[in-house]
Steps between C-alpha positions, in 0.01 A plus 500: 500500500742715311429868485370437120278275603185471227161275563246416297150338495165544446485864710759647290882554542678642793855563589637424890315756750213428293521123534590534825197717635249250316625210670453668826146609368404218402590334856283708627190507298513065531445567859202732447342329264550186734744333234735207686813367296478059596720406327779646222762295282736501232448270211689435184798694580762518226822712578733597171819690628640713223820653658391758732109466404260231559140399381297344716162362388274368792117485585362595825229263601272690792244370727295771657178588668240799393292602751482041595497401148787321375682602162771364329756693206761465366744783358785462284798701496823630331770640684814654400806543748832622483768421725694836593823496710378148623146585598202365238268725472152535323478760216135374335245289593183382270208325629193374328205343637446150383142423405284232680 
């Protein structure tokens, strides 16, 4: 992630260190809540390379358990990199829940 890293979704938008801690949060409230990842993929992936930025477009299928019961979702997401002295980095990330 580059230091101007910026996500958003449906809890708002956050720079890095915010991103950052919520991941780790989030890690750890799954476990409490007795939340197990199955299964996680990318779908639909579509890469456009624009000199030193990309787009990518891709869906994240998951499989998970809640507390036994299994759920399925699917998220879709835009990314933004840049490639910076050789090294692609993210700068923005968008996801959106995709309805059932």
């Amino acid at each position: 992630m580059d230091s101007t890293f910026t996500a958003i979704s449906e809890e708002g938008i956050h720079n890095k260190k915010q991103s950052l801690q919520g991941m780790y949060s989030n890690s750890s409230q799954r476990l409490k809540d007795s939340v197990f990842i199955d299964s996680f993929n990318l779908e639909n992936t579509i890469v456009n390379i624009y000199d030193n930025a990309a787009v990518v477009i891709f869906t994240v299928h998951t499989d998970k358990k809640v507390k036994g019961k299994p759920i399925e979702k699917r998220t879709r997401f835009y990314d933004v990199w840049i490639n910076r002295n050789g090294t692609w980095q993210a700068v923005s990330s968008q996801g959106t829940v995709i309805p059932e």
